[in-house]
C-alpha angles and dihedrals in degrees: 000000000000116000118217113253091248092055085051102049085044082056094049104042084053088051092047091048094046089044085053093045096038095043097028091158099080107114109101109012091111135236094288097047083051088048084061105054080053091050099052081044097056087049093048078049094049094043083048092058100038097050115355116064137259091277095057091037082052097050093042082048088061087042088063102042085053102054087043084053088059099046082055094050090056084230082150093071 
């Protein structure tokens, strides 16, 4: 099933919001420390999609877009 693009970006803004509340220590770790935190969240998406279901692939998918959100966002400095 294809989600519409609205239901997606809701999906993500709430991702974003629970990372940052979840993982608030962020500023100052640096751009690698924060490669890294996309880097466990890509494994836990591999390991979603080999053995665990589309639902679980779909949620671990938003973990690393939010994650990505924040590398973008510069939130490590």
């Amino acid at each position: 099933m294809k989600e519409c693009d609205a239901w997606v970006e809701d999906q993500i803004r709430n991702r974003v919001a629970h990372a940052r509340a979840k993982h608030s220590d962020w500023e100052g770790k640096g751009i690698f420390w924060a490669l890294g935190a996309l880097l466990d969240e890509v494994e836990e998406l591999d390991k979603a999609i080999c053995h665990e279901g589309e639902k679980r692939a779909v949620d671990e998918a938003l973990d690393v877009i939010a994650v990505a959100f924040r590398i973008v966002r510069r939130e490590y400095e």
